[in-house]
N, C-alpha and C positions, 0 to 999 in steps of 0.2 A: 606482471604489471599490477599494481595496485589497483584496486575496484574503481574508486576516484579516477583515477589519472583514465583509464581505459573510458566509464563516462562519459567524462570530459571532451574526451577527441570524439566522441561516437557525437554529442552535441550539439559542440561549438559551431556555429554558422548558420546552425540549424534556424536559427531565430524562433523557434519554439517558445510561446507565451505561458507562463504562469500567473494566475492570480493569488493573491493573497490576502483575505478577507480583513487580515487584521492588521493593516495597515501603519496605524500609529502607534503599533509595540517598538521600541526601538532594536530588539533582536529581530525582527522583521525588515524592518526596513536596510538596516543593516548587511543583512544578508539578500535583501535586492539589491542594493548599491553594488555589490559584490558581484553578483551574477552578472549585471548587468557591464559591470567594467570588463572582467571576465571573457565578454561574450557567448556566454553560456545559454543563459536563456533572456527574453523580454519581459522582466517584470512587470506587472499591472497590482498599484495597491490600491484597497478601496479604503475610502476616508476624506476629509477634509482635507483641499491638499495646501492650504495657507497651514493650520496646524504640523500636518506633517513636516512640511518644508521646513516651517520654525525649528521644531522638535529637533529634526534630524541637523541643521545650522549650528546649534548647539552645540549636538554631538559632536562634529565635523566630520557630518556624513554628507557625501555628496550625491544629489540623487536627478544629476542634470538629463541621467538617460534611463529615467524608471517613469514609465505612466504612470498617474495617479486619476484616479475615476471617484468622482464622490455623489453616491447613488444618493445622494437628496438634489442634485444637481444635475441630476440626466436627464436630456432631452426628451419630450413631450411626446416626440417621434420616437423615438429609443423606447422609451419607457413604455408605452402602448404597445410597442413591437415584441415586448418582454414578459406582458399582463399576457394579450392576447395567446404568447406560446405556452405560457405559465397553465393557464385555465385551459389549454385544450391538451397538455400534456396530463392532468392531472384528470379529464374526463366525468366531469362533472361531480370530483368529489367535493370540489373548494366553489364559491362564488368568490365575482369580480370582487367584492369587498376584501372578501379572507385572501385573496392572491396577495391583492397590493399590500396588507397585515402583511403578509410574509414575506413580500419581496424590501420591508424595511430591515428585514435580518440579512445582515453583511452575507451571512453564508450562503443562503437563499440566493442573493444579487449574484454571487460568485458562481456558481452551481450554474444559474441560467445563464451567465458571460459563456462558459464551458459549455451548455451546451446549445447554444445559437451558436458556437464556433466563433466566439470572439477571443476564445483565450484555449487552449490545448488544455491546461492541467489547471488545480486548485492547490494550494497547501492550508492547512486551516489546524486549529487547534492547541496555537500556545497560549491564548486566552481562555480558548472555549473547549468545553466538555469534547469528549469521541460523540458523543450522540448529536449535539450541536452541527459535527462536520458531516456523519454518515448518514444521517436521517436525507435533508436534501437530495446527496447525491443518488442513496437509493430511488429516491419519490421523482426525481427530473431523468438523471443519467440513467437508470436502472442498470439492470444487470444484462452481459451478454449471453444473445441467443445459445441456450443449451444451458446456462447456466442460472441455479435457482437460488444460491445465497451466496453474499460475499465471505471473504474470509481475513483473517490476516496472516502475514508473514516477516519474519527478520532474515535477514540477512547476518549472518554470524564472518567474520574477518579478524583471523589472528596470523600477523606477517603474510605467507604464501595458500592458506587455509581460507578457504570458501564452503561454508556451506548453507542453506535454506532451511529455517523450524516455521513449521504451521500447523495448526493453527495457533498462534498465540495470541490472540487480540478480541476476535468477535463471538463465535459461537462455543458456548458452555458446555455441552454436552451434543453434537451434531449424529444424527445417525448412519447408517451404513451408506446411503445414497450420500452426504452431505459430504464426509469424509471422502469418497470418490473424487467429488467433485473439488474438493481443499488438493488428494494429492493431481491431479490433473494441470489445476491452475497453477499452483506451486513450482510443478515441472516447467510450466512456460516463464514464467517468473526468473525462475535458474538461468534458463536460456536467456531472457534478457542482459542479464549478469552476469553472462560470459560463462557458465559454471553447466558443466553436460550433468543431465538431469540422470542419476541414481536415485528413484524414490521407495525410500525404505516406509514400510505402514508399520509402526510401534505398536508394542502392547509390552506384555510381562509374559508371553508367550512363544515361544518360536516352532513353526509349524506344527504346533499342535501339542508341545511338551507341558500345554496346561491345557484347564479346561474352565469355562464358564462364558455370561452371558455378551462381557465386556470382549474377551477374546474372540466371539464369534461375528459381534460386527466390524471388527478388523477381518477378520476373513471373507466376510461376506462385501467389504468397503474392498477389497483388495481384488476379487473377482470383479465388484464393476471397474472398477478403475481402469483392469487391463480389457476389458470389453469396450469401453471408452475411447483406450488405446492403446489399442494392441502393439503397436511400435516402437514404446515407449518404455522403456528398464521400469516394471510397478513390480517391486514383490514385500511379499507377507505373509503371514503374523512374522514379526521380527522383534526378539530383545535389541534391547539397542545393542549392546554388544556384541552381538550375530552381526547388527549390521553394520557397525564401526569398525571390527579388529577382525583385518584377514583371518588371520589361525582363528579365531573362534567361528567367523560366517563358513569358514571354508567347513568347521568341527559339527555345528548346528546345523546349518543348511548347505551341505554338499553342493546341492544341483542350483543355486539358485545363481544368478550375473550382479544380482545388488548385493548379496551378505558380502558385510567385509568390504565394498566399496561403497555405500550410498554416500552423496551429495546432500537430498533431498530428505528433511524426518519428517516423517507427517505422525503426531500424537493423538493418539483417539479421544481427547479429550482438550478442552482449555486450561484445567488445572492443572497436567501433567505438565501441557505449551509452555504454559507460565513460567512456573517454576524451570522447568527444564534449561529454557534460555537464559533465563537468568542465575541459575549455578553455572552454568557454559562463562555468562558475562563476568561472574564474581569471582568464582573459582578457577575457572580456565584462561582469565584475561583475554576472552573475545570481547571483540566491539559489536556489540547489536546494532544493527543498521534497520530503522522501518518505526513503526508498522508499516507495512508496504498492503496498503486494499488490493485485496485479488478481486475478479471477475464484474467490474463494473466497463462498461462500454466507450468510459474516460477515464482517464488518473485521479484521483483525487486521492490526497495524503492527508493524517488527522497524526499531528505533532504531540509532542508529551507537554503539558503544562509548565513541566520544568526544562523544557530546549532551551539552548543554548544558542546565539548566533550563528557559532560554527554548526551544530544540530539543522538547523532552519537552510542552512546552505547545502548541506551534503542531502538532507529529503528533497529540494528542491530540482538536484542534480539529479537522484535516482527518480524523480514524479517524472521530470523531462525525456527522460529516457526511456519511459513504458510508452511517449507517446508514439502511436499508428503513423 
């Protein structure tokens, strides 16, 4: 079954809400109309909703069954019920003044809809910067207990091929503990996605056929990981090639259950991430799916600048589907 269609059914009925801060893009809105006909999930856009409606009229987009919320227009009640959670989630770093300053940013509004439980997930970022979307959710949603930074992940999809690359989005250089925690959440990520978690911990290494200081926080990321969870297929140092092509996992790493079959790549680095997925996308013709935020305590997704309507629809399916 394709990634989508499987989604899709795991979803639909669900009435699962998403917000989306940016409202009057019309790949946005576009793609609520969409969901929303669908019945996939309950769009919530914020914005002016006389503009929107215009906007989207134009289009001939129909958006008879997408809430529209326009936070210069929320109730006096609402709005105090949102200051007051604002300033006491943030514990005396912000005053009342600087809250209300910040709850005039879409994202901000969004973030606290999410997390007073008025909307399940966010998608944010065809407008606005990654730091515009993760800042918030880090500062309101935070991160789940155990877990001390977020991460990013794609989802790679070519025809009957599934598999998960992380980090490729947040952290630059993460250390041994951080990388644990990237392939940990990665694994649950998989299992969202239908795909049994094989996580292979990358390096230019394979148990030990190199040496230096890069290769040792892969091994030393690779001990905590299965201390973490012991039940869960983590092995490492791996070439990728150990851990992709049977005859070579089965040549390099005899004893191991992931050489040769991982699902899961966890790269010791961002730059490697990067790159890595993207020769995957250009030269392999997989479809990158994501960034997909690991370890935050709600969904929030942070979009490419250059998404696409269809882009805006298929995050919005995979943000609904991490929801609890």
């Amino acid at each position: 079954m394709d990634l989508f269609d499987g989604l899709k059914a795991k979803i639909k009925g669900q009435n699962r809400t998403v917000v989306f801060p940016e409202g009057d893009d019309v790949r946005i809105y576009s793609a609520a109309a969409r969901l929303a006909q669908d019945g996939l999930v309950k769009p919530i856009l914020l914005g002016d909703a006389k503009k929107i409606v215009e906007k989207a009229s134009k289009d001939d987009v129909d958006l008879k069954n997408v809430e529209i919320i326009n936070p210069d227009n929320y109730s006096e009640e609402e709005k105090q019920e949102m200051v007051d959670a604002l300033v006491e989630r943030r514990k005396g770093k912000n005053t009342i003044e600087e809250v209300l300053k910040m709850l005039t940013d879409v994202n901000y509004f969004g973030t606290m809809l999410v997390y007073l439980h008025k909307a399940d997930a966010m998608v944010s970022g065809a407008v606005h910067p990654t730091g515009d979307t993760v800042r918030p959710a880090l500062q309101i949603i935070k991160t789940k207990p155990g877990v001390k930074r977020i991460s990013g992940a794609f989802v790679m999809q070519r025809n009957n091929e599934r598999y998960i690359f992380a980090d490729t989005a947040i952290n630059i250089d993460p250390d041994a503990a951080t990388l644990a925690e990237i392939a940990v959440e990665s694994a649950h990520t998989a299992e969202i996605f239908d795909i049994e978690p094989k996580v292979a911990m990358l390096s230019f290494s394979t148990k030990g056929s190199a040496k230096g200081d890069m290769v040792t926080k892969v091994q030393e990321a690779t001990k905590l990981a299965q201390e973490k969870e012991p039940e869960m297929e983590i092995d490492g140092e791996l070439q990728f090639d150990a851990a992709f092509v049977p005859d070579v996992g089965a040549s390099k790493a005899p004893d191991s259950k992931v050489a040769g079959h991982a699902t899961v790549f966890v790269f010791p680095e961002l730059q490697s991430g990067n790159i890595g997925y993207k020769i995957a996308q250009r030269l392999g013709h997989f479809e990158a799916i994501g960034p997909i935020l690991q370890g935050l305590n709600a969904p929030v997704s942070d979009l490419s600048r250059g998404a696409s309507e269809e882009d805006v629809y298929k995050v919005a399916i995979m943000t609904a589907a991490q929801v609890r």
